[in-house]
PDB file of N, CA, C and O in Angstrom, chain B, residues numbered from 101:
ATOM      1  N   UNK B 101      12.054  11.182  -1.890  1.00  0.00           N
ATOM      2  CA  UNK B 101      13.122  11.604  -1.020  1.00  0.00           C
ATOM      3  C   UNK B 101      13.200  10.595   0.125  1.00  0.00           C
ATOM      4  O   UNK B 101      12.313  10.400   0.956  1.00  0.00           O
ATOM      5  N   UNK B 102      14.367   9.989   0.054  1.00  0.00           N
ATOM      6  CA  UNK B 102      14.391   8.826   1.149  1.00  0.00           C
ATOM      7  C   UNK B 102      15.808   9.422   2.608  1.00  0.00           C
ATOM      8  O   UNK B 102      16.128   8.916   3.683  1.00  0.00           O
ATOM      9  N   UNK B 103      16.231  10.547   1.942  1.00  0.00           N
ATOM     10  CA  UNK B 103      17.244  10.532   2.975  1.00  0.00           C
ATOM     11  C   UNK B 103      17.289  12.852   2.750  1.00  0.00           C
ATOM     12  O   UNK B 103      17.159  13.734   1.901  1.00  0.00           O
ATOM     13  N   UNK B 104      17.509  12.685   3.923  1.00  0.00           N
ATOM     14  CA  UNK B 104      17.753  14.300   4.741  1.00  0.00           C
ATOM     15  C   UNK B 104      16.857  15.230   4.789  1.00  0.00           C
ATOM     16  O   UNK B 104      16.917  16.460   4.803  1.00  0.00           O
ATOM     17  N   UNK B 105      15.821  14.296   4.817  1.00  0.00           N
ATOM     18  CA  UNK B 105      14.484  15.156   4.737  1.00  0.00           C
ATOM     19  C   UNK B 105      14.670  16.310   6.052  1.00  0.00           C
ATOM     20  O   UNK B 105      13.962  17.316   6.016  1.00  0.00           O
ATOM     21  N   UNK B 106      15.392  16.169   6.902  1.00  0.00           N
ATOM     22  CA  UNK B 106      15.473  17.464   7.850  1.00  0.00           C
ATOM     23  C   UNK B 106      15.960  18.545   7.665  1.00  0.00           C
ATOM     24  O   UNK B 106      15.953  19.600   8.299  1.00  0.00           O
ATOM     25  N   UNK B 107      16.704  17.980   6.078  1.00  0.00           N
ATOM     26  CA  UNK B 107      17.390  19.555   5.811  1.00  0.00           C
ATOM     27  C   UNK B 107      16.035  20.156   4.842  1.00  0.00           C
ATOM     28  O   UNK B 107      15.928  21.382   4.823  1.00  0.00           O
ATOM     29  N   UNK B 108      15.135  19.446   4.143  1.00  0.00           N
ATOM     30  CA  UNK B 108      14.082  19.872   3.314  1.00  0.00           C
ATOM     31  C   UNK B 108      13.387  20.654   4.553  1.00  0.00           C
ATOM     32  O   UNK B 108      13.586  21.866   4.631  1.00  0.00           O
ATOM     33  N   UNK B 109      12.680  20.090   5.404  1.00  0.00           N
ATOM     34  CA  UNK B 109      11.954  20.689   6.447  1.00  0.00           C
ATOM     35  C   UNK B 109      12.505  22.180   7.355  1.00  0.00           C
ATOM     36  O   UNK B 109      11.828  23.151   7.693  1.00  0.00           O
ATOM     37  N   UNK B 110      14.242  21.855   7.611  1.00  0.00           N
ATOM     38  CA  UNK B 110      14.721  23.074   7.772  1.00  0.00           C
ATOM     39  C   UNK B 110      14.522  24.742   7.005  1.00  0.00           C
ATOM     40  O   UNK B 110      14.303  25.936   7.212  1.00  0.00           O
ATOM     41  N   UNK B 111      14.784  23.740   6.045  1.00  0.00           N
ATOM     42  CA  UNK B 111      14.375  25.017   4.693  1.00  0.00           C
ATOM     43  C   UNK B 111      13.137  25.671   4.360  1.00  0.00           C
ATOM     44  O   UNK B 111      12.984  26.625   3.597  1.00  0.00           O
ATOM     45  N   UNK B 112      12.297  25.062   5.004  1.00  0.00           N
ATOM     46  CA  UNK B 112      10.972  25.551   4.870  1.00  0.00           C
ATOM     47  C   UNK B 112      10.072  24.686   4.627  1.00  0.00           C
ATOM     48  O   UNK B 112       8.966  25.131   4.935  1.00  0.00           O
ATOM     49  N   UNK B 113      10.034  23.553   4.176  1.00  0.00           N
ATOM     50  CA  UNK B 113       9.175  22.367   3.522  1.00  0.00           C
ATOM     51  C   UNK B 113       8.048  22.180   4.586  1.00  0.00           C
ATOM     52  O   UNK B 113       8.247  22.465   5.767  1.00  0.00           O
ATOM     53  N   UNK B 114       6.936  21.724   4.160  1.00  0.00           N
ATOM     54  CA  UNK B 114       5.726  21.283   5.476  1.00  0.00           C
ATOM     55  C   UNK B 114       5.822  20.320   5.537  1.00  0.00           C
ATOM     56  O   UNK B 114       5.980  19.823   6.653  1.00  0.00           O
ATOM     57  N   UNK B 115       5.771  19.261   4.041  1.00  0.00           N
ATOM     58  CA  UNK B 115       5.988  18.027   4.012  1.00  0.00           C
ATOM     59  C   UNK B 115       7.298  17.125   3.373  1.00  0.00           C
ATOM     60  O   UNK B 115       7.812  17.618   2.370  1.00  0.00           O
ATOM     61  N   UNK B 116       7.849  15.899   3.857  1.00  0.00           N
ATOM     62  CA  UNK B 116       8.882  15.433   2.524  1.00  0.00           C
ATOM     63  C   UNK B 116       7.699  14.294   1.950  1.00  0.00           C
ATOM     64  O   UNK B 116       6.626  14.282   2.553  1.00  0.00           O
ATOM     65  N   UNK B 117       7.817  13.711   1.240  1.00  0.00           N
ATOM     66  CA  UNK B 117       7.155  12.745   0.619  1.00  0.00           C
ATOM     67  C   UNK B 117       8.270  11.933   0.689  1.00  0.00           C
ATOM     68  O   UNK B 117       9.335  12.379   0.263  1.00  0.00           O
ATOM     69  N   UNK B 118       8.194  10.423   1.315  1.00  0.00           N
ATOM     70  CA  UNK B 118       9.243   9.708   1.348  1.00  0.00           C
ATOM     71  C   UNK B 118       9.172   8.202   0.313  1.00  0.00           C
ATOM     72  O   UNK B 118       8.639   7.142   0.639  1.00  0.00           O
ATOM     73  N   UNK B 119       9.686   8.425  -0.631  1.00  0.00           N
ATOM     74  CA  UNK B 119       9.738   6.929  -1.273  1.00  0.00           C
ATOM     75  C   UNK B 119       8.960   7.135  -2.549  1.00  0.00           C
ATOM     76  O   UNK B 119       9.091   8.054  -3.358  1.00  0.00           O
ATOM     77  N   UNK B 120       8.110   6.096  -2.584  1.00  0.00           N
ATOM     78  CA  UNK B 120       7.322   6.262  -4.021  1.00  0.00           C
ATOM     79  C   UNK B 120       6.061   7.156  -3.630  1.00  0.00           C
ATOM     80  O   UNK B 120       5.350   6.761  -2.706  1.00  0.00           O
ATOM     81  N   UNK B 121       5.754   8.336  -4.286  1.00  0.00           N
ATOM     82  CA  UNK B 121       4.644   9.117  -3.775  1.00  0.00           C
ATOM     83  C   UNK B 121       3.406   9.285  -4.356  1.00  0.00           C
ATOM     84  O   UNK B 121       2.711  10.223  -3.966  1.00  0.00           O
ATOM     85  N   UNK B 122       2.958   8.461  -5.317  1.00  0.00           N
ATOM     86  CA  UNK B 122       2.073   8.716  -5.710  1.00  0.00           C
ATOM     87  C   UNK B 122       0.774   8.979  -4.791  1.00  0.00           C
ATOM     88  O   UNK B 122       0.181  10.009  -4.471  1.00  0.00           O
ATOM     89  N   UNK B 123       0.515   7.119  -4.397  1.00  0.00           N
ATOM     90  CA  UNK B 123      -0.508   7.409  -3.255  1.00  0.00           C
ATOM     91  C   UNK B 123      -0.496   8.356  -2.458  1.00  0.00           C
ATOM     92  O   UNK B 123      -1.416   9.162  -2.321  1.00  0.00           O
ATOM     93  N   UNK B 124       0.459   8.349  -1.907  1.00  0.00           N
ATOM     94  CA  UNK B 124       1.202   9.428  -0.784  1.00  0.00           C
ATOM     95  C   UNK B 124       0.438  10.925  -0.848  1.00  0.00           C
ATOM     96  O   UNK B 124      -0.393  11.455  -0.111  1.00  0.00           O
ATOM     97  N   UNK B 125       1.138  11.365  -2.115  1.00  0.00           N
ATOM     98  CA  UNK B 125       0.814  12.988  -2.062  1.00  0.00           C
ATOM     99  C   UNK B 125      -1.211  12.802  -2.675  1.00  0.00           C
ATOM    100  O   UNK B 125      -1.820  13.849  -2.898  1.00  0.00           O
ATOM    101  N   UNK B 126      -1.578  12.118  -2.762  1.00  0.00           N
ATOM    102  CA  UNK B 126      -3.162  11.788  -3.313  1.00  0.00           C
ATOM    103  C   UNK B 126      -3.485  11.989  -1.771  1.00  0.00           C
ATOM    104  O   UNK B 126      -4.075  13.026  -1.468  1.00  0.00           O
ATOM    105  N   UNK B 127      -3.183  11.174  -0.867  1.00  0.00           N
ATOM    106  CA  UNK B 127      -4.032  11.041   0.442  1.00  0.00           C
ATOM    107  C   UNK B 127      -3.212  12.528   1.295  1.00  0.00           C
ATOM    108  O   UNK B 127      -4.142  13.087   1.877  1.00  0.00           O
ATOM    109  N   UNK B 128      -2.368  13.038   1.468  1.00  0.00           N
ATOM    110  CA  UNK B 128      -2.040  14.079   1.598  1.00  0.00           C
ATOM    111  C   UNK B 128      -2.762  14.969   1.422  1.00  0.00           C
ATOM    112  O   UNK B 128      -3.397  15.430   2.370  1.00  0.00           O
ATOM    113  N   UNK B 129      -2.905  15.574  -0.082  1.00  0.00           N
ATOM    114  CA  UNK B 129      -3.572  16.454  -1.000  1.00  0.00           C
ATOM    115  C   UNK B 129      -5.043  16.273  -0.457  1.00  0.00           C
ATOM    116  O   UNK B 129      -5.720  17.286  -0.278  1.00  0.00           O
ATOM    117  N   UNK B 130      -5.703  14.696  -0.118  1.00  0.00           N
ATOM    118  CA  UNK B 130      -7.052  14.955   0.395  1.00  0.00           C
ATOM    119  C   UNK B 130      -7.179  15.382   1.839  1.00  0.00           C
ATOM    120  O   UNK B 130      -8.071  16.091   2.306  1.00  0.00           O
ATOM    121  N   UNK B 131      -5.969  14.749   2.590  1.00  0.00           N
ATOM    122  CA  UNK B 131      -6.111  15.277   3.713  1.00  0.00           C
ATOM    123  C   UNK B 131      -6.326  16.571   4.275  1.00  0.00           C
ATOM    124  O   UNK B 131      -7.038  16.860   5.236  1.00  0.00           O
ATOM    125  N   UNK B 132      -5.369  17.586   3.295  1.00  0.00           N
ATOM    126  CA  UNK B 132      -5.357  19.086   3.502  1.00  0.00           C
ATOM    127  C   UNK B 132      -6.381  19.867   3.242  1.00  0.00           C
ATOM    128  O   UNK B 132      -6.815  20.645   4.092  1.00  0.00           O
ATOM    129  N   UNK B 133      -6.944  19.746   1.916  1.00  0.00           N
ATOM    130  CA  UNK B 133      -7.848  19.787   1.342  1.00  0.00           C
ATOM    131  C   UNK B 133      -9.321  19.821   2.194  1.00  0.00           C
ATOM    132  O   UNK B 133      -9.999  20.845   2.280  1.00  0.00           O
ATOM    133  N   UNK B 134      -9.632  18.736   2.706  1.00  0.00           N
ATOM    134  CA  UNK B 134     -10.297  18.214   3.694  1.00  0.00           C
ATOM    135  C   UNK B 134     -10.376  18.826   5.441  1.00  0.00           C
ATOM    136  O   UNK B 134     -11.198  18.833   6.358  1.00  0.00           O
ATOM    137  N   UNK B 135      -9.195  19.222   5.227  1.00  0.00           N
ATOM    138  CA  UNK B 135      -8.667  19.724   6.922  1.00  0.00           C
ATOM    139  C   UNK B 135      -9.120  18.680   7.875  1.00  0.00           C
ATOM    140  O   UNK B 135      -9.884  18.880   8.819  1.00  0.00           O
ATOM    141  N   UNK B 136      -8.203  16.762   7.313  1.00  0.00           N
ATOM    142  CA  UNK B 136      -8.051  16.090   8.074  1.00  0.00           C
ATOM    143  C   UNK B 136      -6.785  15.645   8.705  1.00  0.00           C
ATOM    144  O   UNK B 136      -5.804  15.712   7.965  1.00  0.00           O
ATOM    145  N   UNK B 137      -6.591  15.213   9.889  1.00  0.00           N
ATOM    146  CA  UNK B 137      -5.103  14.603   9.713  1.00  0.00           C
ATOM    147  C   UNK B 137      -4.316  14.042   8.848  1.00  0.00           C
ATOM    148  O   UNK B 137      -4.893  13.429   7.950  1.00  0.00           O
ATOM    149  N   UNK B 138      -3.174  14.055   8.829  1.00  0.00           N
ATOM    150  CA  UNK B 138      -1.960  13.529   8.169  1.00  0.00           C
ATOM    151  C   UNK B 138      -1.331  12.645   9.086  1.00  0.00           C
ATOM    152  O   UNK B 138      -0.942  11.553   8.671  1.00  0.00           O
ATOM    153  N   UNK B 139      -1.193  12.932  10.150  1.00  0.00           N
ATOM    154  CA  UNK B 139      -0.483  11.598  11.089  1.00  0.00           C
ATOM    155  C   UNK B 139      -0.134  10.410  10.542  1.00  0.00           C
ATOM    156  O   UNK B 139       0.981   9.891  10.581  1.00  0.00           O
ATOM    157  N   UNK B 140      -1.243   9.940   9.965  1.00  0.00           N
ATOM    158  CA  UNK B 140      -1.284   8.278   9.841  1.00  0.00           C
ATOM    159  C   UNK B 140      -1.425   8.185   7.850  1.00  0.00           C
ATOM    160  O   UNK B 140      -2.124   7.682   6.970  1.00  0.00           O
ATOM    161  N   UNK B 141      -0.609   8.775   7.979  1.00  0.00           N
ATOM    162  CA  UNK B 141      -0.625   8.906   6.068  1.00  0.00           C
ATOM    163  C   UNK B 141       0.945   7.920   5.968  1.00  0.00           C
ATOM    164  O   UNK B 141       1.945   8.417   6.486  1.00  0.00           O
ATOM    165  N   UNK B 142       1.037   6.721   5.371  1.00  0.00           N
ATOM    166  CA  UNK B 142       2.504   6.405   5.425  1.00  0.00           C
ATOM    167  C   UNK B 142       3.364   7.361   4.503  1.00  0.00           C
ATOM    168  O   UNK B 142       2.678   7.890   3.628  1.00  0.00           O
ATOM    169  N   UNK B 143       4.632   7.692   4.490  1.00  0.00           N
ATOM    170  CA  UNK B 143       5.503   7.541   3.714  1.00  0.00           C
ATOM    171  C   UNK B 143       5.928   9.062   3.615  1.00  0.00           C
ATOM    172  O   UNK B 143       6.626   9.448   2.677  1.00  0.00           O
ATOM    173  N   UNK B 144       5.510   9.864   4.557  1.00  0.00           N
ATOM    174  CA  UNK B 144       5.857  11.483   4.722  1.00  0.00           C
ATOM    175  C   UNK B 144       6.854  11.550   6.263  1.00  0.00           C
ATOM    176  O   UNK B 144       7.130  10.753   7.160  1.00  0.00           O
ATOM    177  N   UNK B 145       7.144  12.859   5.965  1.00  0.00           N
ATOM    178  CA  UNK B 145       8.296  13.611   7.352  1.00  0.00           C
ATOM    179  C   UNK B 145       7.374  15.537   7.393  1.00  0.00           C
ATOM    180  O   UNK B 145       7.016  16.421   6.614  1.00  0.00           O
ATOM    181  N   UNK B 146       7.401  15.252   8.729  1.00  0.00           N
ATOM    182  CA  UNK B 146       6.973  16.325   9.057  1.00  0.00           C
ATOM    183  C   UNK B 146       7.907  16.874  10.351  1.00  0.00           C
ATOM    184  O   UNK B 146       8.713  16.283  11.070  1.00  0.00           O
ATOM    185  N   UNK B 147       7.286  18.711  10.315  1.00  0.00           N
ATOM    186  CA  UNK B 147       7.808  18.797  11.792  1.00  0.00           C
ATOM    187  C   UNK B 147       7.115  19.206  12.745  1.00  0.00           C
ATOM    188  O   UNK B 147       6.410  20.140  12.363  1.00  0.00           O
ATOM    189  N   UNK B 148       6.962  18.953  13.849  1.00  0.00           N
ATOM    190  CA  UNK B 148       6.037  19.222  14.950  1.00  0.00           C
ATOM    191  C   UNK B 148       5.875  19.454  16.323  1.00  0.00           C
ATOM    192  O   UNK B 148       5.567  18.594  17.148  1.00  0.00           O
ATOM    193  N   UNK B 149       6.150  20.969  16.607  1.00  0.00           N
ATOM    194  CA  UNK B 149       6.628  20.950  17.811  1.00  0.00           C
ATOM    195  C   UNK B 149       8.372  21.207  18.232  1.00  0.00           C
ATOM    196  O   UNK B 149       8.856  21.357  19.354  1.00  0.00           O
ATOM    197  N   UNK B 150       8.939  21.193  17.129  1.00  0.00           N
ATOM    198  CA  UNK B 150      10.360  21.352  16.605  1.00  0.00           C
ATOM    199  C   UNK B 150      10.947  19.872  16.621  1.00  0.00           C
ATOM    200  O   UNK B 150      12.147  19.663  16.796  1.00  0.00           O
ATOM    201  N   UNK B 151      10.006  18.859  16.423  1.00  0.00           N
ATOM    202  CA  UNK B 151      10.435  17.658  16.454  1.00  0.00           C
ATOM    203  C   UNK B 151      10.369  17.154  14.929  1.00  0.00           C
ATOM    204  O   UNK B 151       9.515  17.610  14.169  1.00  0.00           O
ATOM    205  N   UNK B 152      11.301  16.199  14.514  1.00  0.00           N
ATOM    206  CA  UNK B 152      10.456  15.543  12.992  1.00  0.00           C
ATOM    207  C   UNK B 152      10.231  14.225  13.175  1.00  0.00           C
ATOM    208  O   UNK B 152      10.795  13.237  13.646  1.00  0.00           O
ATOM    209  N   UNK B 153       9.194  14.542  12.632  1.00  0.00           N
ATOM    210  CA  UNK B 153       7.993  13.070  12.404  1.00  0.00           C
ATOM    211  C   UNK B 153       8.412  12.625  11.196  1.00  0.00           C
ATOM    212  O   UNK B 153       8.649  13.239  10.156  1.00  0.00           O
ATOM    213  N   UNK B 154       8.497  10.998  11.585  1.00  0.00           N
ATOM    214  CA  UNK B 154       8.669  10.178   9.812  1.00  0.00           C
ATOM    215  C   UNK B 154       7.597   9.085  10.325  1.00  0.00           C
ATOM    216  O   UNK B 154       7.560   8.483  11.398  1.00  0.00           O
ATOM    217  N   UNK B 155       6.445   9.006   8.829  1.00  0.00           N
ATOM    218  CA  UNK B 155       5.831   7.987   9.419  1.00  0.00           C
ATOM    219  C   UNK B 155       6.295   6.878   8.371  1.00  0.00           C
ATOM    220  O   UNK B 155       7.101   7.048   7.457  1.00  0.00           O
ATOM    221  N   UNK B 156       5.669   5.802   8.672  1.00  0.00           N
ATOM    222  CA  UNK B 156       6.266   4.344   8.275  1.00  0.00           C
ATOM    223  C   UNK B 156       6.217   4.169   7.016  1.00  0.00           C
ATOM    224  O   UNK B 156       5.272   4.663   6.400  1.00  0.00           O
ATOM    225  N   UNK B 157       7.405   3.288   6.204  1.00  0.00           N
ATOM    226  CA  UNK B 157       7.125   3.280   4.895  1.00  0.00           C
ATOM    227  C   UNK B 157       6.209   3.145   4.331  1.00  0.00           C
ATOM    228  O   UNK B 157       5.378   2.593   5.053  1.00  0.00           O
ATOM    229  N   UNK B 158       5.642   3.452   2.860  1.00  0.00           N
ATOM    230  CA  UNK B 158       4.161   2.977   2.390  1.00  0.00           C
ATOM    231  C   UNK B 158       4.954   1.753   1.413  1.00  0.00           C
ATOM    232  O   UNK B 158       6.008   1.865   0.787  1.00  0.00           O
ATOM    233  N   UNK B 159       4.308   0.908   1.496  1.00  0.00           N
ATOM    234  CA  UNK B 159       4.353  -0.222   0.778  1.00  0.00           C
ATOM    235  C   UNK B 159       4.183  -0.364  -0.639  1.00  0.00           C
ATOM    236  O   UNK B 159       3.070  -0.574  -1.120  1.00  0.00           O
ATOM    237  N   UNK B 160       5.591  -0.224  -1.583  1.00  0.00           N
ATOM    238  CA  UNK B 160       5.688  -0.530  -3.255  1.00  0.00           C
ATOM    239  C   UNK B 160       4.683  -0.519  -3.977  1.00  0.00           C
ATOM    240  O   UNK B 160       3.871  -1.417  -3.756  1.00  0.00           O
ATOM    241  N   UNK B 161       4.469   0.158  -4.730  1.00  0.00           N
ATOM    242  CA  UNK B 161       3.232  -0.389  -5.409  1.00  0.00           C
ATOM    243  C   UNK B 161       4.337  -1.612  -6.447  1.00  0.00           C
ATOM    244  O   UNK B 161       5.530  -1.515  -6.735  1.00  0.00           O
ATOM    245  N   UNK B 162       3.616  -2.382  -6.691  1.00  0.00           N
ATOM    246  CA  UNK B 162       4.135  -3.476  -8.125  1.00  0.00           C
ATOM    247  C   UNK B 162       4.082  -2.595  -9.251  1.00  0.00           C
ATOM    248  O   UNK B 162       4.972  -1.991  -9.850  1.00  0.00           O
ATOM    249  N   UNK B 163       2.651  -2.665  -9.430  1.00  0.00           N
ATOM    250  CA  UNK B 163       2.263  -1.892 -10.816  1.00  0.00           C
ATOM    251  C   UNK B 163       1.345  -0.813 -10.687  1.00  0.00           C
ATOM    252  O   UNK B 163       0.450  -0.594  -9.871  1.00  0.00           O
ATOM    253  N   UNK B 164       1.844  -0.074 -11.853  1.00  0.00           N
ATOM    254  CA  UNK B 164       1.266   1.093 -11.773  1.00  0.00           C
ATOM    255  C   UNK B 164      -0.308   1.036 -11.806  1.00  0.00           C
ATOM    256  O   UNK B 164      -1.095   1.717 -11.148  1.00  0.00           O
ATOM    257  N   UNK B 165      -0.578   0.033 -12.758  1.00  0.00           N
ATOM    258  CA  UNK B 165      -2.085  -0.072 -12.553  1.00  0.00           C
ATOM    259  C   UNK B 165      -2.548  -0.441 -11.106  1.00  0.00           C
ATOM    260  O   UNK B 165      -3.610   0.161 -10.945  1.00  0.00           O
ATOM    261  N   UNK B 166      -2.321  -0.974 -10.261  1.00  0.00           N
ATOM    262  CA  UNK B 166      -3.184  -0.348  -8.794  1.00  0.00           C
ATOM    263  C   UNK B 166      -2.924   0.641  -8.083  1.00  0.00           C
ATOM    264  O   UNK B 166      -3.037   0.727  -6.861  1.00  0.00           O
ATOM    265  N   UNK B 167      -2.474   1.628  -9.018  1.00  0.00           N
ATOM    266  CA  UNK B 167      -2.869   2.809  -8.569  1.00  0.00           C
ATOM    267  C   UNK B 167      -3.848   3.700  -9.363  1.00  0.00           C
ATOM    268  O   UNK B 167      -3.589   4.097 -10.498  1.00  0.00           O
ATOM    269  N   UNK B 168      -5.119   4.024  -8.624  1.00  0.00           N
ATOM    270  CA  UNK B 168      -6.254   4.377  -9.150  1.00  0.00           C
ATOM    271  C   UNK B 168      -6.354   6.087  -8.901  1.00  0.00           C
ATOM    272  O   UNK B 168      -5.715   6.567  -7.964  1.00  0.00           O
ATOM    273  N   UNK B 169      -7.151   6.936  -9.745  1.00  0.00           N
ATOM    274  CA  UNK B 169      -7.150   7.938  -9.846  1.00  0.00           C
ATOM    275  C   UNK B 169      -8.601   7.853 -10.555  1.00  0.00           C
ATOM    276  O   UNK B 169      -9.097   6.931 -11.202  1.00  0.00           O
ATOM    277  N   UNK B 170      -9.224   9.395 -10.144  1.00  0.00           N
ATOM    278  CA  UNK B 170     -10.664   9.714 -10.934  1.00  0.00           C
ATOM    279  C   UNK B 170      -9.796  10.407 -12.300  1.00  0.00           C
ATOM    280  O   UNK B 170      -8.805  11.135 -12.246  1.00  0.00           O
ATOM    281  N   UNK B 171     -10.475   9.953 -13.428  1.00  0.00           N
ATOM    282  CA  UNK B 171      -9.757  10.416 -14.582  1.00  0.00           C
ATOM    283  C   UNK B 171      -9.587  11.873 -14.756  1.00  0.00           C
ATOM    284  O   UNK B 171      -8.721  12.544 -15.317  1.00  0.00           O
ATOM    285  N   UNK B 172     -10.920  12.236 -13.957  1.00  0.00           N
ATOM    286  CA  UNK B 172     -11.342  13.602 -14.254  1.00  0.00           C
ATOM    287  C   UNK B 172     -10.941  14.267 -13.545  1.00  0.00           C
ATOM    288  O   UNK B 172     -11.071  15.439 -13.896  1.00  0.00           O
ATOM    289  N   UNK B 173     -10.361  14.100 -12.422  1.00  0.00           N
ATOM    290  CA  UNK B 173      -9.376  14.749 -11.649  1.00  0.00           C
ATOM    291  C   UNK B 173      -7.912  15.094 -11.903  1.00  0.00           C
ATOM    292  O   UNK B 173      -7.214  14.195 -12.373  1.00  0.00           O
ATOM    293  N   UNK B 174      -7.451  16.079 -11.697  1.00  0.00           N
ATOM    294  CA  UNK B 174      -5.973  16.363 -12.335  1.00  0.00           C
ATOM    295  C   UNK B 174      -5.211  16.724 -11.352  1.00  0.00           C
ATOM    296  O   UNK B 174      -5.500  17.830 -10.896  1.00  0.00           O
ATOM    297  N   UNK B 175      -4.070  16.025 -10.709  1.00  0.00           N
ATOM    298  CA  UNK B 175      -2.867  16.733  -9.663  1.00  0.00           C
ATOM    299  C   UNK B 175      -1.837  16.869 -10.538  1.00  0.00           C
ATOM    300  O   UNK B 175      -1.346  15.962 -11.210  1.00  0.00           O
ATOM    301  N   UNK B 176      -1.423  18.336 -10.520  1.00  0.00           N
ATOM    302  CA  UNK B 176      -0.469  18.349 -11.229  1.00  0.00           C
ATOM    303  C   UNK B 176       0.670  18.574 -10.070  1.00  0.00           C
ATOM    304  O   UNK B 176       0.696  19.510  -9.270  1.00  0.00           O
ATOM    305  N   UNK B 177       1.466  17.654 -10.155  1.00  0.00           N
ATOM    306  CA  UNK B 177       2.614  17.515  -9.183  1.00  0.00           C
ATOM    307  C   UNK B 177       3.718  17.383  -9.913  1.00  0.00           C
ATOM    308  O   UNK B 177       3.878  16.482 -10.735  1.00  0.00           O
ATOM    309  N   UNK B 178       4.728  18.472  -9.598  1.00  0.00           N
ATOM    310  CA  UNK B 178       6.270  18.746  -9.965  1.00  0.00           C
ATOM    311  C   UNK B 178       7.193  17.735  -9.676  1.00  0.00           C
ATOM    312  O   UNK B 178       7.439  17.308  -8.548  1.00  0.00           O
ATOM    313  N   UNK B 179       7.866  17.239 -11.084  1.00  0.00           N
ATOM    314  CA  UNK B 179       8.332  15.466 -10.740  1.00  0.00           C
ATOM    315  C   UNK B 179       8.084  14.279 -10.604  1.00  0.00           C
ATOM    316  O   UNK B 179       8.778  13.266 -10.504  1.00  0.00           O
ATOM    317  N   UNK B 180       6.398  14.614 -10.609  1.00  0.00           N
ATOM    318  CA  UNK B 180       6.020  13.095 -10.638  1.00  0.00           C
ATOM    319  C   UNK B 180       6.551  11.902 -11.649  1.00  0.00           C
ATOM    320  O   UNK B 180       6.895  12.025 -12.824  1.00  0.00           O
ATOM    321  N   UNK B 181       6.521  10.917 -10.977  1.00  0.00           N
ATOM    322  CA  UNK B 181       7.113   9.652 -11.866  1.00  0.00           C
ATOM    323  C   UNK B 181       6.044   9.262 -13.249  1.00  0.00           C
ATOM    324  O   UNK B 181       6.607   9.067 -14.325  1.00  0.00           O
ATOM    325  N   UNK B 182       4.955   9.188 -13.205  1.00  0.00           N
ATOM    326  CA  UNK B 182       4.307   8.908 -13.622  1.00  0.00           C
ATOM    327  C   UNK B 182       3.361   9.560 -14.823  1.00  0.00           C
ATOM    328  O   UNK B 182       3.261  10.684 -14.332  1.00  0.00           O
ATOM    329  N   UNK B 183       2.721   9.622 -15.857  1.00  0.00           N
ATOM    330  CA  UNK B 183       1.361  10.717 -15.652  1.00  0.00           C
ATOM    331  C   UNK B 183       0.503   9.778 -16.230  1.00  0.00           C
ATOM    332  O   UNK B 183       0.620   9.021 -17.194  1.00  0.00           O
ATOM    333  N   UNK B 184      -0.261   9.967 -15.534  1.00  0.00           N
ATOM    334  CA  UNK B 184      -1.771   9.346 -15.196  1.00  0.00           C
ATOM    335  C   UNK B 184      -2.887   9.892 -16.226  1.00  0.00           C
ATOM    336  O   UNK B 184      -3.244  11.065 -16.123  1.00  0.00           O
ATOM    337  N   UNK B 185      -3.490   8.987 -17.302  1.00  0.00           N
ATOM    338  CA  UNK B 185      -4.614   9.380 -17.739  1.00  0.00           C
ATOM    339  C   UNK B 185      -5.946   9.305 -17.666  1.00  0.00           C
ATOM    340  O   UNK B 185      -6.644   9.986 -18.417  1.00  0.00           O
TER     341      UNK B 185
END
């Protein structure tokens, strides 16, 4: 989602995932998980304070192969581009 993420967030959303999300929703998913910040996660919109936060693009992956995953781990995420074995 690259555009109106304020109407996603209006609607109820916690997070948008902006752009390509793989990494994205991985460091997300650990962040929450974890009960660490998200602040500095690129490529999400949040709201905070009744304000929305967009943080900075995350940078393309080229290829799918540098993007790494434990095999044995499974996110099952609705829409993903990808699936990962």
């Amino acid at each position: 989602m690259t555009y109106n993420y304020q109407n996603y967030l209006n609607s109820g959303a916690n997070f948008v995932v902006i752009g390509e999300g793989e990494q994205t929703m991985l460091e997300l998913a650990s962040s929450l998980i974890d009960n660490k910040s998200y602040h500095d996660i690129s490529g999400i919109a949040f709201k905070k304070d009744n304000q929305y936060i967009k943080t900075p693009e995350r940078t393309k992956i080229k290829q799918i192969k540098e993007f790494t995953i434990c095999k044995t781990t499974c996110f099952c995420i609705k829409h993903i581009r990808h699936c990962l074995s």
